[in-house]
C-alpha positions in Angstrom: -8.3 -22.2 28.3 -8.9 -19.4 25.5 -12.1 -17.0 25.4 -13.0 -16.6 21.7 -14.7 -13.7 21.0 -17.8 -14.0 19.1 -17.9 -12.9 15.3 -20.8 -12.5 13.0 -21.1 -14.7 9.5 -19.9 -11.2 8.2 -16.9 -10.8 10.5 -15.6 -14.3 9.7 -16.3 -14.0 6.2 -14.6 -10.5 6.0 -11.2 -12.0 8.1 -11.1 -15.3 5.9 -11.1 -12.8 2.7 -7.9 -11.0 4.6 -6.0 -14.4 5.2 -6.8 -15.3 1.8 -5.9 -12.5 -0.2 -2.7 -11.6 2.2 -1.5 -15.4 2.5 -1.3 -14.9 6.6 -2.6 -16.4 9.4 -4.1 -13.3 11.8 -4.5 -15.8 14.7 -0.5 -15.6 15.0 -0.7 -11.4 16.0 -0.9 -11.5 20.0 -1.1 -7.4 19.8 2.6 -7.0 21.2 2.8 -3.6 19.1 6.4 -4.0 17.8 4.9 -3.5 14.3 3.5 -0.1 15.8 6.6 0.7 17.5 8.9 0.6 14.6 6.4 2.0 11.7 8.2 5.2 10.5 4.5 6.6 9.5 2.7 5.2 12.4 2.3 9.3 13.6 0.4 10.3 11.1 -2.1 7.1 10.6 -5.6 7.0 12.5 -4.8 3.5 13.6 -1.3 1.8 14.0 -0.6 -1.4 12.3 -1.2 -3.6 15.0 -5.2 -2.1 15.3 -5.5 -2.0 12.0 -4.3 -6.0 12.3 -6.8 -6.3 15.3 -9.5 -5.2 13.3 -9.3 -7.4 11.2 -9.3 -10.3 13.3 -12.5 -8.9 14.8 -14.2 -8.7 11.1 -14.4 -4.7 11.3 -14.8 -4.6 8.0 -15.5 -0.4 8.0 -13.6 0.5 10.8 -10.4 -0.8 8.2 -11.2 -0.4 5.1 -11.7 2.8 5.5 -9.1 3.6 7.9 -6.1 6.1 6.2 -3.5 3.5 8.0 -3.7 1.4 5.4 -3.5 3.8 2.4 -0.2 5.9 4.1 1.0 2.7 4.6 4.4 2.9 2.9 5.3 -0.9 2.8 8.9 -0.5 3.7 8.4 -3.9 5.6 9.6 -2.7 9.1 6.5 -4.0 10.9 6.8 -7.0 9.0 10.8 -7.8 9.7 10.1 -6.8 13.3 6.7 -9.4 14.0 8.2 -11.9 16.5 5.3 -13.8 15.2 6.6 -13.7 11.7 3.0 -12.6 10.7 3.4 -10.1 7.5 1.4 -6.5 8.0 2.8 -4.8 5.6 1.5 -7.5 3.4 -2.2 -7.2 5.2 -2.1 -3.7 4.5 -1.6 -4.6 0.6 -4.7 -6.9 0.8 -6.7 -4.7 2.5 -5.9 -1.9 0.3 -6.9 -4.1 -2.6 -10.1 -5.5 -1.3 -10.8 -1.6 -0.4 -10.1 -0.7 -4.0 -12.1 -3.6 -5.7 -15.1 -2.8 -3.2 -15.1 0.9 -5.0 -14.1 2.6 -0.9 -12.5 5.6 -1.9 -8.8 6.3 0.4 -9.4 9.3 2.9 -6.2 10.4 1.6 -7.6 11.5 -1.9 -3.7 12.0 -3.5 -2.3 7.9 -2.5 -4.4 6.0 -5.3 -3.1 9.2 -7.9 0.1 8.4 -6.5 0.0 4.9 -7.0 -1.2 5.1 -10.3 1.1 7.7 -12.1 4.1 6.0 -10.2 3.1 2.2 -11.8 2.2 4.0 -15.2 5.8 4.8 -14.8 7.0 1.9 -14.2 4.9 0.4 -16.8 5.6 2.5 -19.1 9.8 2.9 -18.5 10.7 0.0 -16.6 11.4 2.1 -14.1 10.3 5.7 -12.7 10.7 8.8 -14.7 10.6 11.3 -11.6 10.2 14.7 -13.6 7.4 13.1 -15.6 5.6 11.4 -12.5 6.3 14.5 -10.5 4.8 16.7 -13.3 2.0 14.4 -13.8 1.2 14.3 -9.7 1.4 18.1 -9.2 -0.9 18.5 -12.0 -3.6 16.1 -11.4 -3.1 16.5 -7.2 -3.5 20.5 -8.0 -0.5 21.1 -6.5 1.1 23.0 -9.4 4.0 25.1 -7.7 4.5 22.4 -4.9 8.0 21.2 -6.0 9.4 24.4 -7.8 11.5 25.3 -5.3 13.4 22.0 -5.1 13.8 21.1 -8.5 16.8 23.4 -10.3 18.9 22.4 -7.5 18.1 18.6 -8.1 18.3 18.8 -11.7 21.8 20.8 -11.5 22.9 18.2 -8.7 22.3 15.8 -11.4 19.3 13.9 -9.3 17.2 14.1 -11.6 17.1 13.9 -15.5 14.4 15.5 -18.2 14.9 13.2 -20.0 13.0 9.5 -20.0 15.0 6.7 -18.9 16.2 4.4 -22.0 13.4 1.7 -22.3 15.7 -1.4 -22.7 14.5 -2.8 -19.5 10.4 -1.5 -19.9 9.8 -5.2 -22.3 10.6 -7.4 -19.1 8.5 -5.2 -17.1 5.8 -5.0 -19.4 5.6 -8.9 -19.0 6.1 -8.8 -15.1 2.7 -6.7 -15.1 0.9 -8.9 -17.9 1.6 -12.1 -15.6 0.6 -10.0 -12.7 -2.5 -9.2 -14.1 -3.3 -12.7 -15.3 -2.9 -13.3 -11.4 -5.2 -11.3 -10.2 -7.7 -12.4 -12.9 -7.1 -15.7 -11.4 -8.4 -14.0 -8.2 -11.5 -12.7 -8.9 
């Protein structure tokens, strides 16, 4: 015998958005925590992974979507490769950090969506990152103008990082990885 736990129409409708959007199943997640256990940002999140997972299932709709877990999440995949259930939360926290974004909820941690944008511009833009420009860029628009000056003659003189752009041979293919991306999540909506 199982005791289900009462949800409202918003709760249920707020889980099935979750499953939908991150392809999972959050029946699967029996809370054993090995997600938690193994999340190399877990100290610094309000919630671990495996809360943040049992939120969800619960419809808490606020509690996680405007929780910092899932915007510090750093989708590495550890809590995902470690789920004995082989449910994904690394791929949760990418849904939830969508449906967050499309519902106009603003991340607690103000610098992640500036991050995320300047580093895909990047991408975008290069086919891969240019770390002087996106660094540049970030410290700028973060306000954190001298945060890296220390650190970067020694990286540029160990040959870590370059001034220059990277050569855009590969930025075409990329460029068409994002236009069929975005004619995905059209399909979405």
């Amino acid at each position: 015998m199982s005791l289900q736990l009462p949800l409202g129409e918003s709760g249920t409708s707020f889980l099935r958005e979750v499953e939908r959007q991150s392809g999972q199943h959050l029946a699967r997640c029996y809370q054993c925590g090995k997600c938690s256990a193994g999340c190399p940002i877990a100290f610094e999140m309000d919630y671990p992974p495996h809360q943040i997972i049992r939120g969800a299932q619960m419809g808490m709709r606020d509690l996680v979507l405007t929780s910092r877990t899932i915007w510090l999440c750093a989708a590495c995949e550890t809590c995902s490769t470690r789920c004995p259930q082989d449910v994904d939360p690394a791929g949760v926290m990418d849904a939830l950090r969508r449906i967050a974004y499309t519902e106009g909820i603003r991340s607690p941690e103000r610098d992640v969506p500036l991050f995320h944008r300047l580093f895909l511009g990047s991408v975008r833009q290069f086919g891969r990152v240019f770390e002087v420009g996106m660094i540049a860029f970030y410290n700028l628009f973060s306000g954190h103008l001298t945060k890296d000056l220390i650190m970067a003659p020694k990286l540029l003189l160990k040959g870590k990082l370059s001034v220059l752009p990277p050569s855009r041979r590969h930025a075409r293919g990329v460029k068409e990885m994002f236009a069929r991306a975005e004619a995905l999540e059209g399909e979405l909506k």
